[in-house]
N, C-alpha and C positions, 0 to 999 in steps of 0.2 A: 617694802620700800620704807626708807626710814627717813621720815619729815620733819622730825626736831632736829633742835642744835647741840650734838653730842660735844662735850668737854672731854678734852684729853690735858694729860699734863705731860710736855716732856720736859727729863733731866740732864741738865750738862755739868760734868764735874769741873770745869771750866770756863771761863769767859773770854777766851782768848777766841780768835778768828781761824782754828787749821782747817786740815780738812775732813776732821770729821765734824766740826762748830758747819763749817760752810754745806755740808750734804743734810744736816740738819736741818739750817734754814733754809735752804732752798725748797726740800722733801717739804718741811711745815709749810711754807710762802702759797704753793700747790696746791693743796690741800681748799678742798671745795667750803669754802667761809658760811656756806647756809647748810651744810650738815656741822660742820665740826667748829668750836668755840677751843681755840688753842694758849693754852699757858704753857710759858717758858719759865722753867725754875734755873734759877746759875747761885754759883757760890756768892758772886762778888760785883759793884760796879768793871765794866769793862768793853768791848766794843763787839762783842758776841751781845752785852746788854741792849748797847744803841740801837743795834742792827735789826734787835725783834721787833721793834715796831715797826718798821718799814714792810715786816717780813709777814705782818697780822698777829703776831704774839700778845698773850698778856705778858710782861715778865715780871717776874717776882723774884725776889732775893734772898732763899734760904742759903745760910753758910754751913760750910761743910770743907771740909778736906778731903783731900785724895784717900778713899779706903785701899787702892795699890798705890804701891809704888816701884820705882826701881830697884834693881836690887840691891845697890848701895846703903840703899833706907828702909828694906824691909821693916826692923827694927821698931821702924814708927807707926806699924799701921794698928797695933794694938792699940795704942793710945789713940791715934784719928777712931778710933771705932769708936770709945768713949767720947769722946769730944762732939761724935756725931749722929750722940746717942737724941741732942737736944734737936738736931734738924730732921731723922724722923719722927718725932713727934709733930713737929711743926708741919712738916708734909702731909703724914695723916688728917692733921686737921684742914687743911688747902684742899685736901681731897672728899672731906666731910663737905665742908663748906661751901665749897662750887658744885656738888655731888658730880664729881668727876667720873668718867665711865671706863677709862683706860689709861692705863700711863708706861711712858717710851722712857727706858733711860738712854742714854746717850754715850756708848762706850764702857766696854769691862769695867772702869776705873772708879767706877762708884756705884757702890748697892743703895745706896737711897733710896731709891725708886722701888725694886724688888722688893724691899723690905717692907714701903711703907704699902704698896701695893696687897702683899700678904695679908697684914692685919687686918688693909679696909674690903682683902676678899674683890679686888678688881682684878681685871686681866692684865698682865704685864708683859710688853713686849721690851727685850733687850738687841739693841742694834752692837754689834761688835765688827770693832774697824781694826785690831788688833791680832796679829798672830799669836796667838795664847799655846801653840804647840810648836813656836821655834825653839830650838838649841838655848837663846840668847834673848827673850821674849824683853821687849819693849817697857811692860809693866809684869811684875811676880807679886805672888799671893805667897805672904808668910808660911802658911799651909802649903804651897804646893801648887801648881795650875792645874793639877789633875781633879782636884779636890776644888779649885776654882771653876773648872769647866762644870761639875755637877752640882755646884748651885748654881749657877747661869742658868742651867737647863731646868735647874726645880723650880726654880721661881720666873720662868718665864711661861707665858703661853704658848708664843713664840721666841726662838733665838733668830734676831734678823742678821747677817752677815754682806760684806760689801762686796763680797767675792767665791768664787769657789772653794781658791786655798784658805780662806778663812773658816769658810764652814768645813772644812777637816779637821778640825780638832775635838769637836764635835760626834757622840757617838750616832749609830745609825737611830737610835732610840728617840734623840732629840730630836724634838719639833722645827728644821732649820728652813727657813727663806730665804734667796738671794737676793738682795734690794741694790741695784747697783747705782754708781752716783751717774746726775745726771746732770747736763748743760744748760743753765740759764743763756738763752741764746739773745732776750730783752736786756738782759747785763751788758753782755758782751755785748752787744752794739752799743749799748749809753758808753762804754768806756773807750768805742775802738772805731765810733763813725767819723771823729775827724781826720782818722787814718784812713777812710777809704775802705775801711773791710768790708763792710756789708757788699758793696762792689768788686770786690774780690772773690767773695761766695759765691756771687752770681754767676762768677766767671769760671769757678770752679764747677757748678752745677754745669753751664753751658759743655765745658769739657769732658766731663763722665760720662755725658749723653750722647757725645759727639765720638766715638770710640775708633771712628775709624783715621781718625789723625793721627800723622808721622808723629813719631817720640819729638825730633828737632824741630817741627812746627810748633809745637805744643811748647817747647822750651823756650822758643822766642816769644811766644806769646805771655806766657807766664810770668817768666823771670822778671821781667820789666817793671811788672802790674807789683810782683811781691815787693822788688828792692824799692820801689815808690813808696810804699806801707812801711821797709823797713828804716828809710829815712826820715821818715814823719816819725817814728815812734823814738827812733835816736837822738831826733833833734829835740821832741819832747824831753829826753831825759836825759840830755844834754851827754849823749854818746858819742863818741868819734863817727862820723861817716865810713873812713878808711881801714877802720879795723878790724879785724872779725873777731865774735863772739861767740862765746860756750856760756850757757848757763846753767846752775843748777840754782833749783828752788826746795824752798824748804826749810825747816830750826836746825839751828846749827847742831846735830847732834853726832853722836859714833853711828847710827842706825841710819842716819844717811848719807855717809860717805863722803861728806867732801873733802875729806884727805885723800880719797881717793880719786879724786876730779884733780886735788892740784898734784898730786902724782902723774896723771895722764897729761895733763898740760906739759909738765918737766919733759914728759917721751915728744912732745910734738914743739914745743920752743924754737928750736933754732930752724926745723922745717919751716914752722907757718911765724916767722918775726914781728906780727903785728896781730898775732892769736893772744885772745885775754878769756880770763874766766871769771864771770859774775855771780858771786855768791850770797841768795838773794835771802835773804831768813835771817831772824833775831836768833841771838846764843841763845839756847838753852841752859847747857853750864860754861861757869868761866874756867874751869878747867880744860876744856874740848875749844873752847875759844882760844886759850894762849896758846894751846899745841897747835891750831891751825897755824895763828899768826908767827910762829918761829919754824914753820914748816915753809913756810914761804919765803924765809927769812933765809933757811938753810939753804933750800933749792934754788936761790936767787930770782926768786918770780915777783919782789915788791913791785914791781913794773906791770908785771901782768894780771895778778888778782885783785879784784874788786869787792869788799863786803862794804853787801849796799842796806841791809838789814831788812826787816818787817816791809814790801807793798803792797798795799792796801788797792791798788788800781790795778793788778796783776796782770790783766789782759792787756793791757794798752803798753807795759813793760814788754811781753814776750814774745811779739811781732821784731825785738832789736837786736835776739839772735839768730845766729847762723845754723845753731843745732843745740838741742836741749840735753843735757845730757843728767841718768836716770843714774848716780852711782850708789843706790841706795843698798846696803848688807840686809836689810827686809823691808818688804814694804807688802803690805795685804791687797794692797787695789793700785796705789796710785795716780790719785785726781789729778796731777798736774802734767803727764801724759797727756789724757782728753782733751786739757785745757793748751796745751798746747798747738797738738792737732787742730784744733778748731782755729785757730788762728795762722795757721800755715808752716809752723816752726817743725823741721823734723826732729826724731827722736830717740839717742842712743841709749840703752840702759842696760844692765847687767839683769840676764834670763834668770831671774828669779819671782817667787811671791806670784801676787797678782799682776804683775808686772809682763808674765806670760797669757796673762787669760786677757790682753789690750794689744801687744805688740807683736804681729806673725811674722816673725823675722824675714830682713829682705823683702819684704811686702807694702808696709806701711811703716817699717820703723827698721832699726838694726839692735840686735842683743848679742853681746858678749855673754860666752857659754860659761863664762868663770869669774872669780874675784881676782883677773888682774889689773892694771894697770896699762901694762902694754898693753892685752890684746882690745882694752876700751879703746886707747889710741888708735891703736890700727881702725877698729871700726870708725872713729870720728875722723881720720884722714884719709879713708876712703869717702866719705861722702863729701868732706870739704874739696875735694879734689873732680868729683864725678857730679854735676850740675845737674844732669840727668838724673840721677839717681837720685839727690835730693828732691827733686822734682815729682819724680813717683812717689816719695816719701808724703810729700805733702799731699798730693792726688789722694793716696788713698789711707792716709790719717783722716782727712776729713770727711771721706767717704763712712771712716768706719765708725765715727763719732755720731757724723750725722745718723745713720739706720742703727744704732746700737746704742748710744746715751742719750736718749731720750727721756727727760726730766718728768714730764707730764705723764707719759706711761708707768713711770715707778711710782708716781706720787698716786695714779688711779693704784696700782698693784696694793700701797700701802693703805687706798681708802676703804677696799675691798677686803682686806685681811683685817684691819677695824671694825668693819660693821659688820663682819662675818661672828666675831666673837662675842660685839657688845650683844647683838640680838639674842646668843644663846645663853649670854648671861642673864638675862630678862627673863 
């Protein structure tokens, strides 16, 4: 049994809030504070910074650049390598210093960690939240991802992955675990108890237990309890009451699709006349930003789309739609699924990624078996139509979130795969 306070350092090549920044701090927040002494290393000030103290972080501020990038900028990563030759150094010594015992990097997108890990001979676990063996991969290595995947694998102890399809890319050789994200369920109440949810769970637990209830009992009871939450949360954010909503969440980028959201809206327009679609996420680039805004422009939707950008209180927003919708071209896990679920929103997405290993079609969610357009429509006009069927949606999204993302479990999974290595390294 190990009675000191082991020092870990994890690394993020970013300071932003997505969701691999947020499975980060929640996984760190968990983490038993009288075994493990936690530092956060980030490039830069920013609100992944603010956020580690809250979360028991030390943070610290080594800068660094992206060693991937997209493919557009492959170009640059030899020079970030140079540039980011002065922040392994600096790590190593943070690692001398604290006599750190393990260190986490935080995502493919930066070897810092592995590398400085190498030199000081610690165990390095790498967490990958990225499809490194799609067609069309997120982030590219100048080299190659094939050539990328075999240092992942050399320099880690473990490769931790957010998902199953993640960990395919991965040969059988590598050391892979599956760390999946989990639900801060103390969040979500701080952000969602003036809306009555906590009371709403209750009501959902009383109903799963209660199995032998008519489908139309259960709808009358229900429906009422949601559209009250979904009122509270609209009128917080100053929604129409009367209209119905689709949202998607997420940086505006090509990898997740909202061109393809305001495409589906176009098929469903003049059916549902008072349907809008809230597109919740900061650009990523302002080139993918101006083709949205003149695609909306083209298809006549100025009336119907909403870019609301970056929130930051994300729970207490997604109680205000009528159906979430997943139009992501890849996605490894997708956190905002769960997060959904968990608050009652049902959830269409296109059957890909990890996307499959959350949503058992027609069960707790609906998936389009393709990248189109129409047949997301159809699937969103089926459920806008069928109250019922949203209804089971909700039922057993939350069901599945509740027995399966469990926060606390993965953060024990992560204390035990820790102390498992620090002791043999001793």
């Amino acid at each position: 049994i190990i009675t000191v306070v082991i020092p870990i350092v994890f690394v993020s090549h970013t300071c932003e809030l997505n969701g691999a920044e947020l499975m980060l701090l929640e996984l760190g927040a968990q983490l038993d504070k009288e075994k493990f002494f936690k530092i956060l290393v980030v490039p830069q000030e920013g609100p992944l910074l603010r956020e580690a103290h809250q979360a028991g972080f030390v943070p610290k501020i080594i800068h660094q650049k992206w060693w991937l990038t997209s493919r557009k900028e492959k170009w640059r990563q030899p020079l970030n390598w140079l540039w980011n030759l002065k922040g392994v150094v600096n790590l190593v010594r943070l690692i001398n210093r604290h006599s750190v015992q393990a260190v986490i990097s935080n995502t493919s997108a930066t070897f810092l960690g592995g590398i400085a890990a190498r030199i000081t001979k610690k165990p390095h676990f790498w967490i990958v939240h990225e499809l490194l063996h799609h067609p069309r991969p997120v982030v590219e290595f100048i080299l190659g991802n094939k050539l990328l995947i075999k240092i992942i694998s050399s320099l880690s102890a473990k490769v931790i992955v957010n998902s199953g399809v993640t960990g395919e890319a991965f040969p059988a050789t590598t050391p892979v675990v599956i760390l999946l994200n989990g639900l801060n369920w103390s969040r979500i109440d701080r952000e969602t108890r003036s809306l009555g949810l906590p009371e709403f769970w209750n009501f959902l637990d009383q109903l799963i237990h209660q199995q032998e209830r008519e489908p139309q009992q259960i709808l009358s009871q229900l429906l009422p309890k949601r559209k009250e939450i979904q009122s509270g949360s609209r009128i917080r954010w100053q929604l129409s009451l009367q209209n119905q909503y689709l949202g998607v969440v997420g940086k505006l980028t090509r990898e997740k699709g909202q061109d393809l959201a305001i495409y589906t809206l176009a098929h469903l327009k003049e059916e549902f006349p008072r349907l809008k679609l809230l597109l919740i996420g900061s650009p990523a680039e302002k080139s993918f930003f101006s083709y949205l805004k003149k695609l909306v422009q083209k298809l006549g939707l100025e009336e119907r789309v909403v870019f609301m950008d970056y929130v930051q209180e994300l729970y207490s927003l997604l109680p205000s739609l009528d159906i979430l919708v997943v139009p992501s071209r890849q996605e490894s896990f997708g956190r905002v699924v769960i997060e959904a679920m968990a608050v009652g929103v049902p959830v269409v997405a296109f059957g890909q990624g990890g996307l499959k290993e959350i949503i058992e079609d027609e069960h707790n969610g609906s998936l389009a078996p393709e990248f189109s357009p129409e047949i997301l429509a159809e699937k969103v006009r089926l459920l806008l139509q069928d109250e019922l069927l949203a209804t089971k949606f909700m039922i057993e999204g939350f069901v599945t979130v509740k027995s399966k993302y469990n926060l606390r479990e993965q953060a024990k999974k992560l204390e035990r795969l820790l102390e498992q290595w620090i002791v043999q390294k001793r």
